[in-house]
C-alpha positions in Angstrom: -14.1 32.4 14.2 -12.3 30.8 11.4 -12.2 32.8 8.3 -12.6 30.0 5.6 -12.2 26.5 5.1 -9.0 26.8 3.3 -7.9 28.0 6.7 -9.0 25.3 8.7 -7.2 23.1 5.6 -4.2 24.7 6.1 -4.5 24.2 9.8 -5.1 21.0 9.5 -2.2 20.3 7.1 0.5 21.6 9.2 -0.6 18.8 12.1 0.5 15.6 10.0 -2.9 13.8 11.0 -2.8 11.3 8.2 0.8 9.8 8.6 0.8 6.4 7.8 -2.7 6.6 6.2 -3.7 5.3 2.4 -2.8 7.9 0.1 -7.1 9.1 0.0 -7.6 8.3 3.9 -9.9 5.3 2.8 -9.3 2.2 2.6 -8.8 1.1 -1.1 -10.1 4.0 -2.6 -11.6 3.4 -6.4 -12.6 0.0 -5.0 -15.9 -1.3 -5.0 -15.1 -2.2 -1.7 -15.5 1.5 -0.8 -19.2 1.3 -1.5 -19.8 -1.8 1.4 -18.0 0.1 3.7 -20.0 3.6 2.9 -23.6 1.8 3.4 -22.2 -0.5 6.6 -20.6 2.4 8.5 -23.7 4.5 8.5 -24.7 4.3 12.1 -22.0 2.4 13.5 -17.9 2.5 13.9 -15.3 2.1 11.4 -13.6 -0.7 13.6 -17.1 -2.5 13.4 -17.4 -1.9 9.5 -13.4 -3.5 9.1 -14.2 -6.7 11.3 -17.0 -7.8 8.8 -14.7 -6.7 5.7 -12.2 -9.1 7.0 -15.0 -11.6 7.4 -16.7 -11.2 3.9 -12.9 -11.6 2.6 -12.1 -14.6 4.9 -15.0 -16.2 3.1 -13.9 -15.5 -0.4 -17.3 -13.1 -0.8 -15.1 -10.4 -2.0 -11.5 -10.2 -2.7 -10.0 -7.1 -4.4 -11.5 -7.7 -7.9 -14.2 -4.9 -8.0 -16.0 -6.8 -11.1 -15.7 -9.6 -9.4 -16.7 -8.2 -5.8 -19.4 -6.4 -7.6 -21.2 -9.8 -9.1 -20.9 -11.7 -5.5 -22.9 -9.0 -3.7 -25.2 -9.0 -6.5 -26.2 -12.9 -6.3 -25.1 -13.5 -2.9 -27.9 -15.0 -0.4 -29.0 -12.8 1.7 -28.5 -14.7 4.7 -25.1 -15.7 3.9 -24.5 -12.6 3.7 -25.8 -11.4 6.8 -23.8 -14.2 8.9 -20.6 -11.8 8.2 -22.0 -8.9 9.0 -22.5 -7.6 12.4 -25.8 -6.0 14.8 -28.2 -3.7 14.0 -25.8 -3.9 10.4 -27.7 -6.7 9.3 -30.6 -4.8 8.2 -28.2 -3.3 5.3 -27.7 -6.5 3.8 -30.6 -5.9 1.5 -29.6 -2.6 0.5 -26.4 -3.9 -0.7 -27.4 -6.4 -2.5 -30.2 -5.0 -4.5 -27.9 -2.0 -5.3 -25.1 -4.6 -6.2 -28.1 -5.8 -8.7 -29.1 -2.0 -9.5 -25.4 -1.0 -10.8 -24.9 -4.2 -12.7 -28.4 -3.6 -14.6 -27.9 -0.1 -15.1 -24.2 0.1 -15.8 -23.2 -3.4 -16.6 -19.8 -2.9 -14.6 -18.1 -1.0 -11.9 -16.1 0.4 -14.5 -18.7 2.2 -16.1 -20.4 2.7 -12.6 -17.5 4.3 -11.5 -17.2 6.9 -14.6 -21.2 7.9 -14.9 -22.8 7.3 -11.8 -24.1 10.4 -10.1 -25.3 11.6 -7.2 -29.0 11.5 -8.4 -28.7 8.0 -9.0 -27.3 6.9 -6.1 -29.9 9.1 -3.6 -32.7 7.3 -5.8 -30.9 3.9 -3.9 -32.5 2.4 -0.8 -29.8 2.9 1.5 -28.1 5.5 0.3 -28.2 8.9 1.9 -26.3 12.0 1.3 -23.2 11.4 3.1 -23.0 7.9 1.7 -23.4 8.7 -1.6 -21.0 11.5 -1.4 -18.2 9.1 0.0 -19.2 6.8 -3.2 -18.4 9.5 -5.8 -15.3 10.9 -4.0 -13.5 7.6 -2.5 -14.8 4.9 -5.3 -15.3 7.3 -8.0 -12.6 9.6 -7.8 -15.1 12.7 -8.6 -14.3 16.0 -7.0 -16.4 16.5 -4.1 -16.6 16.3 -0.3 -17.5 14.3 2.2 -18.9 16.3 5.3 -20.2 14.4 8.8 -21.4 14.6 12.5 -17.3 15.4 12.7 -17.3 18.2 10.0 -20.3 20.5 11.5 -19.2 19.6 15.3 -15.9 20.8 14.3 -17.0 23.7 12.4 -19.4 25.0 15.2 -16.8 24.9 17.7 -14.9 27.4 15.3 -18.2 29.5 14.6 -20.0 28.3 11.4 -23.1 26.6 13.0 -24.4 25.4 9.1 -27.2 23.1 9.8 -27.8 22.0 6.2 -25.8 19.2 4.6 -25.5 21.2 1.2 -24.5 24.3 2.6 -22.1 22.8 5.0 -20.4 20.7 2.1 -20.4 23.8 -0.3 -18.8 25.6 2.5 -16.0 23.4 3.0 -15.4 22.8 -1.0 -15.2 26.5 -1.8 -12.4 27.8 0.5 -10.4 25.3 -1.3 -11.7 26.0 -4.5 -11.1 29.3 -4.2 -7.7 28.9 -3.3 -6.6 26.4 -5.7 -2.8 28.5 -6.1 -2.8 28.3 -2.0 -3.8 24.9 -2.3 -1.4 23.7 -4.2 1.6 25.3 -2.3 1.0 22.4 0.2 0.4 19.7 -2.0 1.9 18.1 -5.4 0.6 19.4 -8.2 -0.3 16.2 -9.3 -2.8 15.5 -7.2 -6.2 15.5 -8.3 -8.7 18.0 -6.2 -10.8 14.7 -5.6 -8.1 13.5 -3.5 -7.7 17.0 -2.0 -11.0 16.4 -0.7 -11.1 13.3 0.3 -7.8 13.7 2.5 -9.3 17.1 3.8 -12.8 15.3 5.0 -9.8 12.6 6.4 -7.9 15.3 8.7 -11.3 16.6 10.0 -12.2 12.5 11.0 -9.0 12.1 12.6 -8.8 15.3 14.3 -11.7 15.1 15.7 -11.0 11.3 17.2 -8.5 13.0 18.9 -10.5 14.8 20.8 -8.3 17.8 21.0 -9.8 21.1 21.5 -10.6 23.2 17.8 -9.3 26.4 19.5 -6.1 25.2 18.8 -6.2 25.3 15.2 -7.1 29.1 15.6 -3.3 29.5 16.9 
């Protein structure tokens, strides 16, 4: 059994999984972009989610401007939009595009999204679940708190914490950092913000576990 998940961090860290990866594992982190990809990866692949990015930019539906992103999704057609995206996918155009509407009424832009939201707000979203709002606030928003997935407990079981619940699986995969914050910042610059921490700790387990390499090895 692994002791904590600052040792499972540490593990992780010394395997150089994110080489060549953005700086906070996703894509254009800060980005309102972050927010189509959270609601269109639920339930499907990331390769899937990237091919109807590429489309909506193609188009000229989004294009790096999160204001500007931002208002498109919120007047956009819904079957225009749904000719970019993909499958069962489709269904989600609606959810994106009446919470495109929700954070321009209730925020007036993605900057002040970005600083206020929280996770309250976003659960009360059709569409938005748990793990999605959780990558909102840590890869749009910057906010210090983690992402955990199928990946995370999978990973963790294999190593002998079978935590069934999303909170308590999350809060156990925060705190060995927390906890270890001097530790923690023996690996990394002392720069960078625990949001990032986070967000490139939930990034090592993605990648390790796509790997398909056996978690007993990390125990070495």
């Amino acid at each position: 059994m692994i002791e904590s998940s600052f040792v499972l961090l540490k593990a992780l860290k010394q395997r150089d999984l994110l080489k060549d990866k953005p700086s906070w594992w996703w894509h254009n982190h800060g980005s309102f972009e972050v927010i189509l990809g959270a609601i269109l990866v639920q339930n499907t692949q990331w390769q899937n989610v990237e091919k109807m990015l590429t489309s909506l930019k193609g188009a000229g539906l989004i294009g790096g401007d999160s204001q500007k992103d931002l208002e498109s999704m919120a007047h956009i057609q819904a079957l225009v939009l749904q000719s970019h995206i993909r499958g069962l996918q489709k269904q989600k155009s609606s959810s994106i595009i009446k919470l495109s509407q929700a954070i321009l009424r209730d925020f007036g832009s993605f900057e002040y999204f970005r600083d206020n939201v929280d996770f309250e707000w976003l659960l009360a979203q059709k569409g938005i679940g748990r793990e999605s709002a959780y990558a909102i606030l840590n890869y749009a928003c910057g906010r210090e708190v983690m992402v955990v997935d199928k990946y995370t407990y999978k990973l963790l079981c294999a190593l002998g914490w079978e935590i069934e619940d999303y909170e308590e699986l999350r809060a156990f995969c925060e705190s060995g950092v927390r906890e270890n914050m001097g530790l923690v910042y023996e690996m990394y610059p002392q720069d960078m913000p625990l949001a990032q921490i986070f967000a490139r700790f939930h990034g090592k387990i993605v990648e390790f576990s796509k790997l398909k390499l056996s978690p007993q090895e990390l125990l070495v």
